[in-house]
N, C-alpha and C positions, 0 to 999 in steps of 0.2 A: 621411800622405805626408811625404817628405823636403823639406829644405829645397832648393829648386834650386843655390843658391849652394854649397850644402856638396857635393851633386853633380859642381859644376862644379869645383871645388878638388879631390875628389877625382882626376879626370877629369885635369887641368892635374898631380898627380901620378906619374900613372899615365903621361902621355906623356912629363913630363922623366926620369923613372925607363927608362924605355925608351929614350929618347934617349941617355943618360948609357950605358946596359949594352949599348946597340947591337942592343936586343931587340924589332924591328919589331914584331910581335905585343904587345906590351902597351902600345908607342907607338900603335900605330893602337886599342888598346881605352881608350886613355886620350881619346883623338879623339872615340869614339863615345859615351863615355860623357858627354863635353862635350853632344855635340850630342843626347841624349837628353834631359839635362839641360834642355838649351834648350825643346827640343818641350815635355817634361813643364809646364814653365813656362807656356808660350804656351796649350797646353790649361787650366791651371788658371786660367790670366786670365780666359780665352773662358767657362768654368763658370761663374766668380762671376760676372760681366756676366751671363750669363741667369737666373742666381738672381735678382742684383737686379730685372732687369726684373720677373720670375715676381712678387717677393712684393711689388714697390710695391704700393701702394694710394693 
């Protein structure tokens, strides 16, 4: 998996780049791609937390 952070950079380029060109469509996919980023994050947290639980002993 990708890093979330390098997602979210991307994400942050992709809306000032649309911001900048006036090109709504790749400002709002800059947007979303931020906030996938995020989820994707948030899910990989929730994973390890149950791995951990899973393999203590």
């Amino acid at each position: 998996m990708t890093n979330h952070k390098t997602d979210v950079a991307k994400g942050r380029v992709k809306e000032a780049t649309g911001a900048a060109t006036g090109d709504d469509n790749l400002k709002n996919e800059g947007k979303t791609d931020q906030a996938a980023a995020s989820v994707k994050d948030k899910i990989e947290g929730a994973v390890d937390k149950v791995k951990d639980k899973i393999t203590r002993k």
